[in-house]
N, C-alpha and C positions, 0 to 999 in steps of 0.2 A: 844421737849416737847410733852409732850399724854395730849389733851386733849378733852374737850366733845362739841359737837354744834348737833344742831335738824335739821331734816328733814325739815324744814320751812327755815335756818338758807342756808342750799344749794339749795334750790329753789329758794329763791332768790339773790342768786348769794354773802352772806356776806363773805362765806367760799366758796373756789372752790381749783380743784387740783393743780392749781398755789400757795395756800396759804401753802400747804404739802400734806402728804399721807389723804383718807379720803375712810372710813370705816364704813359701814350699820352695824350694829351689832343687830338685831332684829331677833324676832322670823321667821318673815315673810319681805320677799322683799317688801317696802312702793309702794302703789298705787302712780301713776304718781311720779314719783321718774326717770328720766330720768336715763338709767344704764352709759352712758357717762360721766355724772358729781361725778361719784364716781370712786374710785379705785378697790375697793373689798366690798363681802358680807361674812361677817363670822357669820353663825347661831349660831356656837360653840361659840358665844359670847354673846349669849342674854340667858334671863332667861329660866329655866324648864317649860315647859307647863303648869305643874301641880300649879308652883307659881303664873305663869302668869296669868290662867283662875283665880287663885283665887283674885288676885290681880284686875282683871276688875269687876267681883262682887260685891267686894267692891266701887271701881269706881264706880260702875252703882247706888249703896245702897247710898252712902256718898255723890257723886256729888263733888269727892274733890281728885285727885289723891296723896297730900302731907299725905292724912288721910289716905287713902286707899292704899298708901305703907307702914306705919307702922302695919293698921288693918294685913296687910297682912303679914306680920312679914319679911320681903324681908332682914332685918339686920340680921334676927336671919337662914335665909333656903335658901338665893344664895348662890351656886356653881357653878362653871365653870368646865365644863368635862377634864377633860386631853387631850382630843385636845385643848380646850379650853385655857388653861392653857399657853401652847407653843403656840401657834399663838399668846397669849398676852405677853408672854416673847419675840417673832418673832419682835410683835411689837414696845415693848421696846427697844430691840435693834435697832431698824429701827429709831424709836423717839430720839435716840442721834445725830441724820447725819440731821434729817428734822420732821418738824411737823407733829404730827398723830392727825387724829381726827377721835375720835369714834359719829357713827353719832346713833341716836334714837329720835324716833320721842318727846319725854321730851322736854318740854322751859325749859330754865334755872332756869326757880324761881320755877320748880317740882325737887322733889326726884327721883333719876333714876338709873336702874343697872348698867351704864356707871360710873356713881359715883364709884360707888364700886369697880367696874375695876381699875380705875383708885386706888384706895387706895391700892388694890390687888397690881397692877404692882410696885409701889412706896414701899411696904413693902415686895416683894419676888423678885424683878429684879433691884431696885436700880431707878427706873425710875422716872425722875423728870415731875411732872403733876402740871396743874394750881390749882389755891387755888377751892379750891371746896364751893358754896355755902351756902353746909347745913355741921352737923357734923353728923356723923355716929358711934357713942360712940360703939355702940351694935358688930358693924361690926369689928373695931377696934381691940377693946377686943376679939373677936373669931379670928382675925388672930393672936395677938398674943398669944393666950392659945393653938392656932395650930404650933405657932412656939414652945412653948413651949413642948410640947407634943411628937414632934418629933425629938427634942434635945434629948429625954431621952431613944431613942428607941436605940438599942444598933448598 
């Protein structure tokens, strides 16, 4: 199964590589983030710079990261690069043998692009992912009007 736990989540020890694979997916390596207690870092898995500065702006303005991932329109502008892409198909295949967990610094009661991954993987690789928190209506809709879209291309 692929699922999602926080940077707080493997410091203290609730998830560790005994529990499956586990996976930094951020823009940046997390300060005091021991690199022992993880598997891998894959940047190709965190959001565009571009979303992200603007996504903390609003953090900063709102004081509300649940607010300040919609202000930032994160459902309607993630992408994942084509590396991105296949390291998270990489994943999903790996997620059928043993647990993945994508790590980012998000609690579970915020909205986060691990989310999205996760619905990514689950609608383009078959990957079975834990229930997710919030709903991402926006997101949903845009992968399938991209499945769609690409059905029709010859």
């Amino acid at each position: 199964m692929l699922a999602r736990k926080s940077i707080s989540e493997v410091k203290a020890g609730v998830v560790s590589k005994a529990d499956g694979y586990l996976v930094v997916s951020m823009l940046q390596y997390p300060r005091f983030l021991a690199k022992d207690l993880v598997d891998e870092y894959l940047q190709c898995l965190s959001p565009d710079r571009a979303l992200f500065s603007r996504y903390r702006e609003f953090k900063k303005k709102l004081n509300d990261q649940n607010r300040a991932f919609e202000f930032a329109e994160y459902e309607s502008e993630f992408e994942l690069s084509a590396e991105g892409v296949k390291k998270l198909e990489l994943l999903s295949e790996l997620s059928q043998k043993k647990n993945v967990f994508l790590i980012c610094q998000c609690a579970n009661n915020e909205k986060c692009h691990v989310d999205l991954m996760l619905l990514m993987a689950s609608h383009l690789f078959a990957a079975q992912i834990e229930r997710l928190p919030f709903e991402y209506r926006v997101f949903v809709e845009r992968m399938a009007s991209n499945f769609h879209q690409r059905a029709r291309l010859p």
